[in-house]
PDB file of N, CA, C and O in Angstrom:
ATOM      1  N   UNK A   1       2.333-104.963  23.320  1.00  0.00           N
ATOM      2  CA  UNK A   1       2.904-105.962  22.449  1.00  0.00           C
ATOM      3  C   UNK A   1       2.293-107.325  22.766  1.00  0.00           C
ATOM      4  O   UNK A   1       2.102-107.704  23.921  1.00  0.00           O
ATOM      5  N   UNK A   2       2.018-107.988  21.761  1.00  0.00           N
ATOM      6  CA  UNK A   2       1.626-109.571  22.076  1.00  0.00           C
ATOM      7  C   UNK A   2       2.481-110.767  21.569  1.00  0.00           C
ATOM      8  O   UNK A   2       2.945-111.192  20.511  1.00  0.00           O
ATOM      9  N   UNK A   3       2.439-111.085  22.902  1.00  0.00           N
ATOM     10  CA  UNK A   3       3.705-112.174  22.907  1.00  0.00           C
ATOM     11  C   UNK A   3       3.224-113.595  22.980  1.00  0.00           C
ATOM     12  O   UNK A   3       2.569-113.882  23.982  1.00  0.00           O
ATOM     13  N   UNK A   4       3.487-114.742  21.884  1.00  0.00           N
ATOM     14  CA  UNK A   4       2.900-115.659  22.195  1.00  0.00           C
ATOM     15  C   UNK A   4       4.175-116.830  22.175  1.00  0.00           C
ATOM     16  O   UNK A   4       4.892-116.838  21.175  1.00  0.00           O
ATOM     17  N   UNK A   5       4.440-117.775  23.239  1.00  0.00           N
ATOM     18  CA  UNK A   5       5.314-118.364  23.613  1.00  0.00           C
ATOM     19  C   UNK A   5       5.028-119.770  23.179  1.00  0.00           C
ATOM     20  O   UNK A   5       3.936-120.314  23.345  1.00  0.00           O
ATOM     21  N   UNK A   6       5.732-120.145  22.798  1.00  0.00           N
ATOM     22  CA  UNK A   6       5.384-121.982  22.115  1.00  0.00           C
ATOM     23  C   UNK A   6       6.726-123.039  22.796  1.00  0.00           C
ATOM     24  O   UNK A   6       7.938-122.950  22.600  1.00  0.00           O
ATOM     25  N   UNK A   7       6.364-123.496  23.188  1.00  0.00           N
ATOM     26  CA  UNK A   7       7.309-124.574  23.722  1.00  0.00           C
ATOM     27  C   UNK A   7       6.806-125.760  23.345  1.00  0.00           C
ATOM     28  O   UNK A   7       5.600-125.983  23.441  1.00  0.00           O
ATOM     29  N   UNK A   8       7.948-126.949  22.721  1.00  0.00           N
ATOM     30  CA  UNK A   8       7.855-127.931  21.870  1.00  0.00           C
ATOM     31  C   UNK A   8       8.611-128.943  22.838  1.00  0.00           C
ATOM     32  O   UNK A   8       9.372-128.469  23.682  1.00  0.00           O
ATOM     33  N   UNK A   9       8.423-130.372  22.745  1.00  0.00           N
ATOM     34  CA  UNK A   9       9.570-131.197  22.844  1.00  0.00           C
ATOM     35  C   UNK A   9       8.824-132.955  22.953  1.00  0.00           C
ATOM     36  O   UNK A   9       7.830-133.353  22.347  1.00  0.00           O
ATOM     37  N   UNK A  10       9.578-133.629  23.789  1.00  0.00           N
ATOM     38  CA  UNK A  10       9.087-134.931  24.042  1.00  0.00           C
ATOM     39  C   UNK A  10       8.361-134.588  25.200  1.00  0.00           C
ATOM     40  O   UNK A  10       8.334-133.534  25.835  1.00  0.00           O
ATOM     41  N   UNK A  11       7.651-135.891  25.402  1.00  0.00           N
ATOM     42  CA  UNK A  11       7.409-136.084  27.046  1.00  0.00           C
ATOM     43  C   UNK A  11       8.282-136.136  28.226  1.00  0.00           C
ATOM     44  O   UNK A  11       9.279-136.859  28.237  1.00  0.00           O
ATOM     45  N   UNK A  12       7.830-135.143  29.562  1.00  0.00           N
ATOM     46  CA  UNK A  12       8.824-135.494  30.280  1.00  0.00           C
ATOM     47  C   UNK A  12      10.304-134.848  30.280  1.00  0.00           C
ATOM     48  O   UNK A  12      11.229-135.327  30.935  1.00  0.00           O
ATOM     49  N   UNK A  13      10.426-133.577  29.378  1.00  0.00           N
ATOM     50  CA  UNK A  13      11.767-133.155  29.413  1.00  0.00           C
ATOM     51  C   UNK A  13      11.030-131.725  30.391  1.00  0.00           C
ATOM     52  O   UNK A  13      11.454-130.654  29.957  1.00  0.00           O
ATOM     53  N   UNK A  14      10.307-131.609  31.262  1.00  0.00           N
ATOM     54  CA  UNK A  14      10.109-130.267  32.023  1.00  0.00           C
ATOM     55  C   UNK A  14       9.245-129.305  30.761  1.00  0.00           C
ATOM     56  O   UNK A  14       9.259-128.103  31.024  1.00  0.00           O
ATOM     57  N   UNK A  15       8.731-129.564  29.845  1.00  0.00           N
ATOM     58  CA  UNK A  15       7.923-128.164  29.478  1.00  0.00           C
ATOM     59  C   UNK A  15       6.968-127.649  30.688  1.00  0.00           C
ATOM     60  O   UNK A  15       7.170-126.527  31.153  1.00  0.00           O
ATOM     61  N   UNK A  16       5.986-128.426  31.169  1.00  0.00           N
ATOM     62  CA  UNK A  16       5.132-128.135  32.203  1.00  0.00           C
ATOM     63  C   UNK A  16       5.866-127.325  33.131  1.00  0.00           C
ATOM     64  O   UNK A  16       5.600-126.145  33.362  1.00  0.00           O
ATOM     65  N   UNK A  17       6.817-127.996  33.670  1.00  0.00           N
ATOM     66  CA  UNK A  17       7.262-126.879  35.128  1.00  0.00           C
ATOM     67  C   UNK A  17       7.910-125.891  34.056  1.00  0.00           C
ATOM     68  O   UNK A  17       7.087-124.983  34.177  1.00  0.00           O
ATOM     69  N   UNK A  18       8.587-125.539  33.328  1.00  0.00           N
ATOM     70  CA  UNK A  18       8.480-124.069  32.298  1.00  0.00           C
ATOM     71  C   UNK A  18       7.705-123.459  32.269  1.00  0.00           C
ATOM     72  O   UNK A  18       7.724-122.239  32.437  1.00  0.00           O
ATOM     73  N   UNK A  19       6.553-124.328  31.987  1.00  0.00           N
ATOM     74  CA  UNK A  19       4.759-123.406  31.455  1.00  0.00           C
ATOM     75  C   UNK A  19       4.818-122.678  32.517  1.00  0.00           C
ATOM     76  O   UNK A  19       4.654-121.458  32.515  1.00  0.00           O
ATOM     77  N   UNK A  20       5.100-123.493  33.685  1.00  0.00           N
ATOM     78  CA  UNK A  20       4.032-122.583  34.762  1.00  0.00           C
ATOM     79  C   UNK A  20       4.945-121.346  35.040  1.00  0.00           C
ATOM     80  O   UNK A  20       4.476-120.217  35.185  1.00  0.00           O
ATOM     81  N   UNK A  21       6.443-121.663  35.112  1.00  0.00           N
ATOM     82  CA  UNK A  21       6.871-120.644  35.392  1.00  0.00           C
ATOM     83  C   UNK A  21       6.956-119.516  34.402  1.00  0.00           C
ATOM     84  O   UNK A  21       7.286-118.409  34.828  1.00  0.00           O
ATOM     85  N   UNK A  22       6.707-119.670  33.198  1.00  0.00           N
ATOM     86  CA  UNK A  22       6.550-118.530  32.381  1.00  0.00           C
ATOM     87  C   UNK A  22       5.153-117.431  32.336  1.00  0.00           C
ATOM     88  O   UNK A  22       4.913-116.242  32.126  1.00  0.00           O
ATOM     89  N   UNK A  23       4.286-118.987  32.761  1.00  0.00           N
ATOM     90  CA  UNK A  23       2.788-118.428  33.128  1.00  0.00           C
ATOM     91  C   UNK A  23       2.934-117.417  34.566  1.00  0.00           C
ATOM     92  O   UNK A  23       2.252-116.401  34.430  1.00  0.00           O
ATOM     93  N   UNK A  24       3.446-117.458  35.494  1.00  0.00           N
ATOM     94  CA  UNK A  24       3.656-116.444  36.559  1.00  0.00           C
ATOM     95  C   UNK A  24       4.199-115.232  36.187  1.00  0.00           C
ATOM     96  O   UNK A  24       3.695-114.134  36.426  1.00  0.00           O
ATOM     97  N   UNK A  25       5.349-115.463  35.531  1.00  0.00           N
ATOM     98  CA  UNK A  25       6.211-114.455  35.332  1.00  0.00           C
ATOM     99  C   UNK A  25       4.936-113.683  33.819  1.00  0.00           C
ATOM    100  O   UNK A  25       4.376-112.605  34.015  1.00  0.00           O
ATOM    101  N   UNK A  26       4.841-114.030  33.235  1.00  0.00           N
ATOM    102  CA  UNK A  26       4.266-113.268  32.480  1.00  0.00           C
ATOM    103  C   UNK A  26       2.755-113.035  32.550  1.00  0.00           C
ATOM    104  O   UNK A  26       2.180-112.595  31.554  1.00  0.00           O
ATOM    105  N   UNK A  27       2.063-113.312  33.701  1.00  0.00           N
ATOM    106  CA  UNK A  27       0.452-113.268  33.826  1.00  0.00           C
ATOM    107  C   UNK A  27      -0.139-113.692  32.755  1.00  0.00           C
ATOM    108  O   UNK A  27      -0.708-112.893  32.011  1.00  0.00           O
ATOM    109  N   UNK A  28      -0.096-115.295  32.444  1.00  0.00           N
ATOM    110  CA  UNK A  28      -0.014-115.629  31.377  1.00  0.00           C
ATOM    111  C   UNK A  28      -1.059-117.197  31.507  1.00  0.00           C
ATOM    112  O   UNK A  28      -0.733-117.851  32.498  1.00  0.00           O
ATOM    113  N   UNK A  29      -2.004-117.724  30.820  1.00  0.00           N
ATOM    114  CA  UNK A  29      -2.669-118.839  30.694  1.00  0.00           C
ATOM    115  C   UNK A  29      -1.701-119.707  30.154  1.00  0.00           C
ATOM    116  O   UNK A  29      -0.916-119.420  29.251  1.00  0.00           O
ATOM    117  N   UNK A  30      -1.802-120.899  30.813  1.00  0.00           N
ATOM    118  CA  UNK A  30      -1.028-121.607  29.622  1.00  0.00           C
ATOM    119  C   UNK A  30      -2.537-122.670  28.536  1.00  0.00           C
ATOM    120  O   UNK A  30      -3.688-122.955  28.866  1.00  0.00           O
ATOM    121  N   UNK A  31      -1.776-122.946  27.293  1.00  0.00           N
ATOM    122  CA  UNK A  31      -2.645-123.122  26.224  1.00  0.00           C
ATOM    123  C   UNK A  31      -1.961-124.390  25.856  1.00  0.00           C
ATOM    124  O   UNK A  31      -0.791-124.363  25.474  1.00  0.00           O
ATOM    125  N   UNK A  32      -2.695-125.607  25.961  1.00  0.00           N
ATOM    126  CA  UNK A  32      -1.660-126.899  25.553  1.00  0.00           C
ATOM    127  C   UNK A  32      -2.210-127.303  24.674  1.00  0.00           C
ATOM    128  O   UNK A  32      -3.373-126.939  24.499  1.00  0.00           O
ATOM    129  N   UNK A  33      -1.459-128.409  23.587  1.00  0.00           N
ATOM    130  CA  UNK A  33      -1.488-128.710  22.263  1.00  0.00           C
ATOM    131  C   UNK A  33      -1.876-130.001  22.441  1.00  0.00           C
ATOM    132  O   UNK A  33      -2.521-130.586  21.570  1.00  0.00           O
ATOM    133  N   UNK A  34      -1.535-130.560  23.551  1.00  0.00           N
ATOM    134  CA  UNK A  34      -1.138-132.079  23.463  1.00  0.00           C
ATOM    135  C   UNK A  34      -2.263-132.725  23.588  1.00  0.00           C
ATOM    136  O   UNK A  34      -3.196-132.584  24.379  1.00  0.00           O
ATOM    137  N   UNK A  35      -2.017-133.706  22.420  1.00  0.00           N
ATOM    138  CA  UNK A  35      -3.668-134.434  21.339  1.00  0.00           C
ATOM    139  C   UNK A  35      -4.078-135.277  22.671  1.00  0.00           C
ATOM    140  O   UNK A  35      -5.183-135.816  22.619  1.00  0.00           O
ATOM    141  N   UNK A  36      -3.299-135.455  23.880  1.00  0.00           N
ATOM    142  CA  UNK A  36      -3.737-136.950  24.587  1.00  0.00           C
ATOM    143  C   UNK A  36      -4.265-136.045  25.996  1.00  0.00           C
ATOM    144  O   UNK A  36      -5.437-136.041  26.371  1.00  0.00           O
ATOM    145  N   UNK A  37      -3.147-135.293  26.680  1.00  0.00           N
ATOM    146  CA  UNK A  37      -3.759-134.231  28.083  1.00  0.00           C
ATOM    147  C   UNK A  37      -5.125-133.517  27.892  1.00  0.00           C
ATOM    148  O   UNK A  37      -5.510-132.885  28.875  1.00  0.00           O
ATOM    149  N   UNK A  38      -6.065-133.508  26.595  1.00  0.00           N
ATOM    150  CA  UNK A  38      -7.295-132.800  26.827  1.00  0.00           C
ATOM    151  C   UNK A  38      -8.222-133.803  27.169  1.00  0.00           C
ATOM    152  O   UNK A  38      -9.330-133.330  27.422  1.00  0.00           O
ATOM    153  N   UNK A  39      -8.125-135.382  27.291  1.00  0.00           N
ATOM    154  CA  UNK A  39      -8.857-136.083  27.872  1.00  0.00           C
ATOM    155  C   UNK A  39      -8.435-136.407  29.142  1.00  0.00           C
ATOM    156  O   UNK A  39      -7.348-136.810  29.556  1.00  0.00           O
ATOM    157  N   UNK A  40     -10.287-135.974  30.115  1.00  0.00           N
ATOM    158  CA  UNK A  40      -9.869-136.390  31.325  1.00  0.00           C
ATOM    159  C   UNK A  40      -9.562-137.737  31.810  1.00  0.00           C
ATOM    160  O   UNK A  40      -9.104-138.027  32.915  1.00  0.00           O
ATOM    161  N   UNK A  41      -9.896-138.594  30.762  1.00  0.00           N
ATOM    162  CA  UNK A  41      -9.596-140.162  31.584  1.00  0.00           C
ATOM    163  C   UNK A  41      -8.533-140.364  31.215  1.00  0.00           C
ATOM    164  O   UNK A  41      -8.427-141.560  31.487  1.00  0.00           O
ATOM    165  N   UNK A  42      -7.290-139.971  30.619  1.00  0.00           N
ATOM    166  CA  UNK A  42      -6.052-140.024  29.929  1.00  0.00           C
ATOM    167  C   UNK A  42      -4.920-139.466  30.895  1.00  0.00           C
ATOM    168  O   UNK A  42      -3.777-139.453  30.438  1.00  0.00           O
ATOM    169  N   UNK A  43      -5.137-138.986  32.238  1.00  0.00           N
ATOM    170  CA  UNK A  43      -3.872-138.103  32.955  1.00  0.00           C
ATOM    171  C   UNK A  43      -2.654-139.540  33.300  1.00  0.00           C
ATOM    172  O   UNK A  43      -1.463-139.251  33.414  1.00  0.00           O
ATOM    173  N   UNK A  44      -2.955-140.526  33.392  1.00  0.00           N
ATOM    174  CA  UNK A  44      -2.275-141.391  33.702  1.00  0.00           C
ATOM    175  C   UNK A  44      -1.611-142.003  32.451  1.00  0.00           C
ATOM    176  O   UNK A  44      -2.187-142.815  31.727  1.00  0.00           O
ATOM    177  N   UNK A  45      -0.154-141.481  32.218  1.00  0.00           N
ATOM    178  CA  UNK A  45       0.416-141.790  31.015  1.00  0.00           C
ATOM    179  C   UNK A  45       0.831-140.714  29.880  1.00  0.00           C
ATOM    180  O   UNK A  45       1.465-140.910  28.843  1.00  0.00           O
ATOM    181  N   UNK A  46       0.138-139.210  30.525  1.00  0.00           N
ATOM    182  CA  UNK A  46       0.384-137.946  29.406  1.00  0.00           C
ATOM    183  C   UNK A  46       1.475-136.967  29.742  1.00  0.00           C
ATOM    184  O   UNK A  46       2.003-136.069  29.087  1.00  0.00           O
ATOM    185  N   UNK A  47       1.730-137.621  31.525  1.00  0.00           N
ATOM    186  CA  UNK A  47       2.125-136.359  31.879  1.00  0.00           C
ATOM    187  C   UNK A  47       1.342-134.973  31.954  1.00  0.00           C
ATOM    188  O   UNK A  47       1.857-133.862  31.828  1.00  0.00           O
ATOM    189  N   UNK A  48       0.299-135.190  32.132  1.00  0.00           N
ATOM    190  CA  UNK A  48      -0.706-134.465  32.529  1.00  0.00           C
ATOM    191  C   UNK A  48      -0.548-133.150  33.891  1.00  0.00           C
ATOM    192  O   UNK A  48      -0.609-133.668  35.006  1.00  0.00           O
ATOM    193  N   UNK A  49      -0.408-131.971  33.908  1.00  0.00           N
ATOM    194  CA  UNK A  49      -0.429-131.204  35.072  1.00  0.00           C
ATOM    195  C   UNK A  49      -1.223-131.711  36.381  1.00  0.00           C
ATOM    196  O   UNK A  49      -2.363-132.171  36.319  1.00  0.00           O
ATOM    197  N   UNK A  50      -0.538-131.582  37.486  1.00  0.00           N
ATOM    198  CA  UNK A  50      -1.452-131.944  38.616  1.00  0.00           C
ATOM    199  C   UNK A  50      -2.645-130.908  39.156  1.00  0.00           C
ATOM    200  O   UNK A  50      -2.788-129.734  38.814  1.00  0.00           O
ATOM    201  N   UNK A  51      -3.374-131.587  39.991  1.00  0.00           N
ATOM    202  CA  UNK A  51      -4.363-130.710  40.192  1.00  0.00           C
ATOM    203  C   UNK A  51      -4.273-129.124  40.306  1.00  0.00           C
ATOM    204  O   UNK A  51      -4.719-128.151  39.698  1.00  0.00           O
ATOM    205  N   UNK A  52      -3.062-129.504  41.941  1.00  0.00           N
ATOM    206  CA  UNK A  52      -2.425-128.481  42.219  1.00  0.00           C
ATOM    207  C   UNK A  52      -1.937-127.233  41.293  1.00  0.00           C
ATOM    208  O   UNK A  52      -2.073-126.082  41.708  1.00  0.00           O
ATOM    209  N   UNK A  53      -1.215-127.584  39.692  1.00  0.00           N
ATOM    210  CA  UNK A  53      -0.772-126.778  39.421  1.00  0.00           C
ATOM    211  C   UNK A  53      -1.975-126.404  37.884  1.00  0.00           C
ATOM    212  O   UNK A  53      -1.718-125.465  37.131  1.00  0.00           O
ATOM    213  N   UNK A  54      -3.069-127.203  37.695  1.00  0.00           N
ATOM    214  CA  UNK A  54      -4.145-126.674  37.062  1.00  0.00           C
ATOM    215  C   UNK A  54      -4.996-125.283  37.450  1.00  0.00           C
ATOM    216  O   UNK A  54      -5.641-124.522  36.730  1.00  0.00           O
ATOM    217  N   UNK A  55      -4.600-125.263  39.564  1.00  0.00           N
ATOM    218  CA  UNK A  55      -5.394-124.686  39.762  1.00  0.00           C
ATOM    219  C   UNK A  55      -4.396-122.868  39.944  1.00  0.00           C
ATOM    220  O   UNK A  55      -4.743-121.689  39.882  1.00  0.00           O
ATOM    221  N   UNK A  56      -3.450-123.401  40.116  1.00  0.00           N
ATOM    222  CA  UNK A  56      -2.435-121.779  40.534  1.00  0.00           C
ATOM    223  C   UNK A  56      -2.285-121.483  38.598  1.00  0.00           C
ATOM    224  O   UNK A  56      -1.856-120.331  38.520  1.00  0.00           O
ATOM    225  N   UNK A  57      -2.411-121.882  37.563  1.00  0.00           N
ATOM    226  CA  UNK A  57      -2.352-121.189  36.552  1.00  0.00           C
ATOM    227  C   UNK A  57      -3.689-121.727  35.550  1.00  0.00           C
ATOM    228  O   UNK A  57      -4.067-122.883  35.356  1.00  0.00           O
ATOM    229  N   UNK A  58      -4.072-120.824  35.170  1.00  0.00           N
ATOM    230  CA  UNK A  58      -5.624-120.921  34.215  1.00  0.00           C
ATOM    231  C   UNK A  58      -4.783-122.101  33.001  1.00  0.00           C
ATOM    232  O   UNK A  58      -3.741-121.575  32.612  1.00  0.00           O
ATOM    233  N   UNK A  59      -4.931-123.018  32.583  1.00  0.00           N
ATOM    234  CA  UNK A  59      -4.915-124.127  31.736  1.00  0.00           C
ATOM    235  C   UNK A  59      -6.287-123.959  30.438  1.00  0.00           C
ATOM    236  O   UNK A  59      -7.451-123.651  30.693  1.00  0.00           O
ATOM    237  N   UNK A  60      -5.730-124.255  29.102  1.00  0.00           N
ATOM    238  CA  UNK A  60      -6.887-124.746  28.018  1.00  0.00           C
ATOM    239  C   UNK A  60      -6.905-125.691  27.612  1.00  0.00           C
ATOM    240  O   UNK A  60      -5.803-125.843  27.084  1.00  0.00           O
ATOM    241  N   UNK A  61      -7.210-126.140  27.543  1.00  0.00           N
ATOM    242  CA  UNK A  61      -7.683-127.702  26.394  1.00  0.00           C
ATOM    243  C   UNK A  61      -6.795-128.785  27.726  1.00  0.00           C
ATOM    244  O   UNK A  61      -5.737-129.202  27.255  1.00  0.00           O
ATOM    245  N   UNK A  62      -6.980-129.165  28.876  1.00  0.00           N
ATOM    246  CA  UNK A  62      -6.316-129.983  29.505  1.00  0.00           C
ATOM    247  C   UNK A  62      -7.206-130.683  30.431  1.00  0.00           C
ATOM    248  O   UNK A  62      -7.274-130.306  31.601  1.00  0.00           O
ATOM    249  N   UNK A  63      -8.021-131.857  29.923  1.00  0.00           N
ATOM    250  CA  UNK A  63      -8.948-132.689  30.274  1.00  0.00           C
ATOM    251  C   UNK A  63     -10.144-131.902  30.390  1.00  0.00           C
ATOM    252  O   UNK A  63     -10.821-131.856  31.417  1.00  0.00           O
ATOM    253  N   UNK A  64     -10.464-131.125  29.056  1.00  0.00           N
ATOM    254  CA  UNK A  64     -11.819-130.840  28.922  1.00  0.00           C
ATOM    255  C   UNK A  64     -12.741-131.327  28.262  1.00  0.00           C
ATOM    256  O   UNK A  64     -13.859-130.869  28.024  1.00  0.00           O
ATOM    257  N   UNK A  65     -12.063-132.679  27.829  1.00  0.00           N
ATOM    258  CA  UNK A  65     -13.046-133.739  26.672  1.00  0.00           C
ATOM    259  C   UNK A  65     -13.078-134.966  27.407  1.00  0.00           C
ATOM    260  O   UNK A  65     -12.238-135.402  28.194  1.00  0.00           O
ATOM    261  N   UNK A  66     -14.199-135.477  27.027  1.00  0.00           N
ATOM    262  CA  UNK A  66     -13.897-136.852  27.465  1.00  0.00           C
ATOM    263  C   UNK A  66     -13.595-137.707  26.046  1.00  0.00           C
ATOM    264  O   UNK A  66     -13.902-137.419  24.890  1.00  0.00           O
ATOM    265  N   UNK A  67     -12.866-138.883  26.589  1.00  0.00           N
ATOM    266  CA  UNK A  67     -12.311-140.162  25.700  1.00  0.00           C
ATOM    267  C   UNK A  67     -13.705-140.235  24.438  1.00  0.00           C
ATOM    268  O   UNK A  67     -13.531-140.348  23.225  1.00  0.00           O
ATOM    269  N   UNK A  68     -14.851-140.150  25.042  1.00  0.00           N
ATOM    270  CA  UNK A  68     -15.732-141.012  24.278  1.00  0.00           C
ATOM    271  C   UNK A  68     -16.019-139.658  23.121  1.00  0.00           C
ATOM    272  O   UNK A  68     -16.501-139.840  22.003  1.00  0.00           O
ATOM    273  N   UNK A  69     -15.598-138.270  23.684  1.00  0.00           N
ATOM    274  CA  UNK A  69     -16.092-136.681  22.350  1.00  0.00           C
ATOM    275  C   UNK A  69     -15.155-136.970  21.306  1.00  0.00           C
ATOM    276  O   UNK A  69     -13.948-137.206  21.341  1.00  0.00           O
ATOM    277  N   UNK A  70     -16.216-136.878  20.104  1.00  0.00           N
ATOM    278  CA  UNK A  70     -15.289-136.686  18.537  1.00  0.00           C
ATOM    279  C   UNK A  70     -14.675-135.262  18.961  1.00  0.00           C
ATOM    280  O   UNK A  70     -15.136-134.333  19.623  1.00  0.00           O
ATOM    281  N   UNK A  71     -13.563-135.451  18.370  1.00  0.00           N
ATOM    282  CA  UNK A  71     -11.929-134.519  18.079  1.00  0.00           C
ATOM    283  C   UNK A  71     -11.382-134.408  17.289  1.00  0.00           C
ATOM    284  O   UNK A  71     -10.800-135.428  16.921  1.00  0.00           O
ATOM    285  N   UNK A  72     -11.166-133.137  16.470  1.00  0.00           N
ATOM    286  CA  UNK A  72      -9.598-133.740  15.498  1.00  0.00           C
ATOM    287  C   UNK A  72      -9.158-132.065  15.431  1.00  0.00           C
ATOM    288  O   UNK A  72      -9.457-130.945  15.844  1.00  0.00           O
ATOM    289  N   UNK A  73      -8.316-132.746  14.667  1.00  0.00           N
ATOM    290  CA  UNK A  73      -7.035-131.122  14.512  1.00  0.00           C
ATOM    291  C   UNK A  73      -7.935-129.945  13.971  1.00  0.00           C
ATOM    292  O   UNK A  73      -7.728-128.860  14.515  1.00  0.00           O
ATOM    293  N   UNK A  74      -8.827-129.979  13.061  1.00  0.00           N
ATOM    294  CA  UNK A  74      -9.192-128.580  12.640  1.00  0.00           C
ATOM    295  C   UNK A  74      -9.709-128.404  13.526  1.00  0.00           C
ATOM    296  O   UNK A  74      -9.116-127.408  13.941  1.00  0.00           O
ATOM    297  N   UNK A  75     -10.878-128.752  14.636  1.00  0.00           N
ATOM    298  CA  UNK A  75     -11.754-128.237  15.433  1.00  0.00           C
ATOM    299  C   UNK A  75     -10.505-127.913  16.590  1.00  0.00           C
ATOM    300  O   UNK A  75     -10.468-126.699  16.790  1.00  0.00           O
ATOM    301  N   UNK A  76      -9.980-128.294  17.006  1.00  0.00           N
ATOM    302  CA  UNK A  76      -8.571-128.001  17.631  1.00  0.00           C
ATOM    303  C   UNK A  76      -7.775-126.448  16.973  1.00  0.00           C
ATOM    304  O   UNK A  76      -7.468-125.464  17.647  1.00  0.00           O
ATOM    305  N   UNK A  77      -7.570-126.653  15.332  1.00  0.00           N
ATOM    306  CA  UNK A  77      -7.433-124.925  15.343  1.00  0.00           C
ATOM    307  C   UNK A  77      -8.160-124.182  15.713  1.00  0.00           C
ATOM    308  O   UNK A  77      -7.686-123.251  16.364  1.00  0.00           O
ATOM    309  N   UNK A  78      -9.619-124.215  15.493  1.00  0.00           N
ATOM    310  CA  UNK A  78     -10.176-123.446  14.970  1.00  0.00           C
ATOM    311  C   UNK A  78     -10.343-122.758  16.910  1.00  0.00           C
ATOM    312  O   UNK A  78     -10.281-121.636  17.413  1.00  0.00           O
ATOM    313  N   UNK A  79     -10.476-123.582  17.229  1.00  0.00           N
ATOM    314  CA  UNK A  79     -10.887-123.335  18.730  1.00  0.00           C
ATOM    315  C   UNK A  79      -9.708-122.713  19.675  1.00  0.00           C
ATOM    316  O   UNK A  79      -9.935-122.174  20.759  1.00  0.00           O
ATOM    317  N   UNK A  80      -8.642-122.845  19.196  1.00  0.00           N
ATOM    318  CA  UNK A  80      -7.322-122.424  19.977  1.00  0.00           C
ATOM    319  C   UNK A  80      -6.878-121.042  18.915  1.00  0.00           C
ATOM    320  O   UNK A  80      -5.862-120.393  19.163  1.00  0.00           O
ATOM    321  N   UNK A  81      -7.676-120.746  17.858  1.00  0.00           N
ATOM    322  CA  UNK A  81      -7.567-119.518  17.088  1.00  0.00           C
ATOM    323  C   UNK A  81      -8.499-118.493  18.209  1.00  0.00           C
ATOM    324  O   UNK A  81      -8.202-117.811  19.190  1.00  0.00           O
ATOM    325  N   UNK A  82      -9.470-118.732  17.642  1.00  0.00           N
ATOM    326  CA  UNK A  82     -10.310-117.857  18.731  1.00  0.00           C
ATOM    327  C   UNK A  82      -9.950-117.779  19.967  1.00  0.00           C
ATOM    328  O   UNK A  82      -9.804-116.655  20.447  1.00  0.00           O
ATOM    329  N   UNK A  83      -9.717-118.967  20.791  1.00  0.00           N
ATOM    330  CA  UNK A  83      -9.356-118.764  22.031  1.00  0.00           C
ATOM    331  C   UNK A  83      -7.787-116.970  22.278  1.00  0.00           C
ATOM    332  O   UNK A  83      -7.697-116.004  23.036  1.00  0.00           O
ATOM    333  N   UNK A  84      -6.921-117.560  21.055  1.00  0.00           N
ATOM    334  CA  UNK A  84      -5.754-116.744  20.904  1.00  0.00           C
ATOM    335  C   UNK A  84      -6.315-115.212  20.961  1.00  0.00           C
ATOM    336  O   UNK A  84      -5.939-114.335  21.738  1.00  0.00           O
ATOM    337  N   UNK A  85      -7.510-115.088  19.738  1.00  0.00           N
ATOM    338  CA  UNK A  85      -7.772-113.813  19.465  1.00  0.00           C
ATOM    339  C   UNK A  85      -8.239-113.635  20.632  1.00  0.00           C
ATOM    340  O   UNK A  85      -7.487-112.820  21.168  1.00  0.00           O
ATOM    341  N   UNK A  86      -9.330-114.031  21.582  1.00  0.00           N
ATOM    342  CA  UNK A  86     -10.388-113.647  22.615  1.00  0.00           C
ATOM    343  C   UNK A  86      -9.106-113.171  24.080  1.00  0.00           C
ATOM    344  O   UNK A  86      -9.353-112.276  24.888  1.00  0.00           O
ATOM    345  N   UNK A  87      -7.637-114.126  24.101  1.00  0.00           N
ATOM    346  CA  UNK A  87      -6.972-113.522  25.077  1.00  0.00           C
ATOM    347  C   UNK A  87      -5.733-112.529  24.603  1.00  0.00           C
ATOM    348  O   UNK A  87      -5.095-111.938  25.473  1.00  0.00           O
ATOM    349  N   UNK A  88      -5.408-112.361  23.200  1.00  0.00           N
ATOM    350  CA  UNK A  88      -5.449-110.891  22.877  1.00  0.00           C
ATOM    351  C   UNK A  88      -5.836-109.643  23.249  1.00  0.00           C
ATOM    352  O   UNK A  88      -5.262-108.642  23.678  1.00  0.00           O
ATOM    353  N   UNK A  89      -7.333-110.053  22.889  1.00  0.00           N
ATOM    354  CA  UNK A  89      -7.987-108.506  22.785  1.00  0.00           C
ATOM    355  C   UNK A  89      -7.882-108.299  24.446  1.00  0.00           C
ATOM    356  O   UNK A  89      -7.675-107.123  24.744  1.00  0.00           O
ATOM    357  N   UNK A  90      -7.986-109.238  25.612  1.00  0.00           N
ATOM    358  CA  UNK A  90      -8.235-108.695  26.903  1.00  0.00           C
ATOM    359  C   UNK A  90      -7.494-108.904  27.742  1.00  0.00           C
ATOM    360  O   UNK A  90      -7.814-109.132  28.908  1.00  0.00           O
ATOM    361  N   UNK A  91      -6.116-108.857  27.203  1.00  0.00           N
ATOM    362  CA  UNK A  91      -4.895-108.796  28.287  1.00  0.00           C
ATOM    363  C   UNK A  91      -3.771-107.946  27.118  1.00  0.00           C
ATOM    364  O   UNK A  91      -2.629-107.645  27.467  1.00  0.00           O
TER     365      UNK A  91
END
């Protein structure tokens, strides 16, 4: 069965410490949405995961751009589509 988990809210109400713990319990990547945590010069102010917990659960899109890379929402679907299908097929 494929289970895909979405957690929504403000900043700062605990989704992160959720992620991770859902990410353990379910051998699970976490996959983040948030338009501001995929830039690395941006952790100060996003609530950004710490190093520490980037490294005990596999993370996507969470300071893999820099400030200065064009971005926007479709290249954002299109890339978190595939990403979805590619950890489908191999878990």
């Amino acid at each position: 069965m494929k289970l895909l988990v979405v957690l929504t809210g403000p900043t700062g109400v605990g989704k992160t410490r959720l992620s991770l713990k859902l990410a353990h319990t379910l051998d699970s990547p976490v996959i983040s949405c948030d338009s501001r945590q995929m830039y690395r010069e941006m952790r100060i102010g996003t609530a950004a995961p710490d190093p520490k917990d980037l490294e005990a659960v596999e993370h996507f899109f969470i300071g893999n751009l820099s400030i200065h890379d064009y971005y926007n929402a479709a290249r954002f679907e299109t890339e978190a589509l595939a990403l979805l299908d590619k950890l489908f097929e191999t878990r």
